[in-house]
N, C-alpha and C positions, 0 to 999 in steps of 0.2 A: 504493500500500500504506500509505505513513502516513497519509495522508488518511482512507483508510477505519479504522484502529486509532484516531486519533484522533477521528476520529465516533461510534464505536463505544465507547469510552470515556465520550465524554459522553453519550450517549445511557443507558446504563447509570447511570452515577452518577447524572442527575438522575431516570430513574426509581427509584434506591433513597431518592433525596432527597423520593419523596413519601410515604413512609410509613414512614422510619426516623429516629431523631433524627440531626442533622447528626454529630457528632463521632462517631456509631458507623458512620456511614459511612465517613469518613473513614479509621476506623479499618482498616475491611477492608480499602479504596483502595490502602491501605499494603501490601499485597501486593506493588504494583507495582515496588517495587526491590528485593525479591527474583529476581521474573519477572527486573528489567533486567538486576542484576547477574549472573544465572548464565548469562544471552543474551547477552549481551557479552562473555562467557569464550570461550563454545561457538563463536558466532557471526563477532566479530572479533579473539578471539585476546589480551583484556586479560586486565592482570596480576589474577589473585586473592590474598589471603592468609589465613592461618588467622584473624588474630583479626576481620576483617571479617566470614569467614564465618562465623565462630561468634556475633557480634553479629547479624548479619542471619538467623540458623535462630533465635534467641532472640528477634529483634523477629517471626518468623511465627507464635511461640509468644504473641505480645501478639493478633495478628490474629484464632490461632482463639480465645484468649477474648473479644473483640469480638463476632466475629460468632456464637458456640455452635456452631463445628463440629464438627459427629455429634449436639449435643443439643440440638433447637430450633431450626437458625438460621431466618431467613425466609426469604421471597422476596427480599425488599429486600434483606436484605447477600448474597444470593446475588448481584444485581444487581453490588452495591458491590464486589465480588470480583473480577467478571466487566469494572468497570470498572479494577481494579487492575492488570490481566492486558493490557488494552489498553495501558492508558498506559504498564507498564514495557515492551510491545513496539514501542509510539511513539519512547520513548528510543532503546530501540537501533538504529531505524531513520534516527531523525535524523542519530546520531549516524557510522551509514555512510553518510552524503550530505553531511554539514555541509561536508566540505570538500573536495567536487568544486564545489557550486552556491553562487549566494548568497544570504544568508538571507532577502531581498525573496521570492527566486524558490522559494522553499521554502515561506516562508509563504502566498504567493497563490495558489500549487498547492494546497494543503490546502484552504483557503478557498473558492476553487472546485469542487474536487473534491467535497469535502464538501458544497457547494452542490447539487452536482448527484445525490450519493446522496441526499439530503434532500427533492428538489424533491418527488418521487411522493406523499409523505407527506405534505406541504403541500396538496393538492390535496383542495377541501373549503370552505365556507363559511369566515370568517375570523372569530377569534374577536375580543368587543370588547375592546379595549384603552384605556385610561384613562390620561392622562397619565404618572402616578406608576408603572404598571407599565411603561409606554414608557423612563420614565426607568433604572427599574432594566433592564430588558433589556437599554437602548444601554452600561450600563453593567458589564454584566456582557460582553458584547462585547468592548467595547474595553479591557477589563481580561485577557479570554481569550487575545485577538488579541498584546496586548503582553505579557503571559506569555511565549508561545508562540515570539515571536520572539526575546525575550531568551535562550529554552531552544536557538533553533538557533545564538545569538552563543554560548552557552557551550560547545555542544557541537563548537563546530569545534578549541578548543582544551584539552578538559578530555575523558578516558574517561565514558563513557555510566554504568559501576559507581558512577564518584564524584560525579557528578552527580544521580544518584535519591537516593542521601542527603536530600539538600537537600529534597526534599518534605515531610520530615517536620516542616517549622517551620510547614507548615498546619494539626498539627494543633491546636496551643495557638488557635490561632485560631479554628478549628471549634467547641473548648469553650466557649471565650467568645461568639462571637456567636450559638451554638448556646441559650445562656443566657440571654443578656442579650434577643435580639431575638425570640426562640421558646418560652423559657420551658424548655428542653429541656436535663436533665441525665444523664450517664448514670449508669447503678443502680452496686452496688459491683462488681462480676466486670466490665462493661465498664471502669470509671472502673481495675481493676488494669491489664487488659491495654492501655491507653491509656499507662499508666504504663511499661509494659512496653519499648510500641514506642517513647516518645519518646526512654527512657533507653538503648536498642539504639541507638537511629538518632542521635542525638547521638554518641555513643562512635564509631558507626561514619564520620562524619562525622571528626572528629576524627583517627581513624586513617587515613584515607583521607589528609589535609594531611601528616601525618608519612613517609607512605609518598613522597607525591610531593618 
């Protein structure tokens, strides 16, 4: 099951990654710790509180102006949503395994798994690849890979709520390389609700350390 959310995930984001600028992707993305935190209530029983949750319906409130939900949104941040929704169900998956298995064996389950829902689609002439896209691929890998595994080191001793948080320090980063390496800025109604969720999800962030 996490294998397949987390496949499922990326698959989605990089399809909203081909035809939406990066940072409003992201922005939907951010969905995902909403999804985690209310699944991790329901699911295994964490603590929620009022001012997290009133932070976190305010940063959903940054998402739908991201994406124009009900007016306009695309195909793309439909994507980028539908990857948000994954990833915050990844979270709380991990986080009810993290501390039966270990996180080797966690990670190369995914890995695998994911291998093998992937293969049928691979199957097809092979596109050409050029060094410098070789280069970025190995690196976006092995940047996924250790991501991932550090998300299953935290998750064995940190709630899955307080952990989604933490996503949201991608998105400054989305803005920037979204600009600098793409040329890619978002208009003013994205560039508020961007503002929306970093200023939600920092706060929420921050209340979450006070609580524990």
């Amino acid at each position: 099951m996490r294998a397949t959310l987390i496949v499922g995930g990326i698959v989605c984001i990089l399809t909203a990654l081909k035809t939406e600028p990066m940072a409003n992707v992201f922005g939907g993305f951010f969905i995902g710790p909403v999804v985690s935190y209310f699944l991790s209530a329901l699911l295994l029983k964490e603590r929620i509180s009022v001012p997290r949750t009133v932070l976190l319906l305010v940063s959903f409130v940054g998402v739908v102006l991201v994406v124009r939900l009900g007016y306009g949104m695309s195909i793309g941040m439909g994507f980028a949503i539908l990857a948000g929704c994954f990833h915050g169900s990844y979270l709380v998956a991990t986080r009810w395994l993290a501390g039966a298995y270990r996180p080797r064996f966690l990670l190369l389950s995914q890995l695998v798994i994911g291998a093998v829902l992937l293969a049928p689609f691979a199957i097809g002439p092979l596109p050409t690849v050029t060094a410098p896209i070789a280069g970025l691929i190995t690196i976006s890998a092995l940047g996924s890979a250790a991501g991932n595994m550090l998300l299953v080191l935290v998750n064995r001793t940190t709630p899955a709520g307080v952990v989604a948080p933490l996503i949201y320090s991608q998105l400054l980063a989305a803005m920037v390389f979204g600009w600098v390496i793409f040329g890619q800025w978002p208009d003013g109604i994205s560039l508020l609700g961007l503002g929306v969720i970093m200023a939600a999800g920092a706060s929420s962030v921050w209340f979450a350390g006070r609580e524990r």
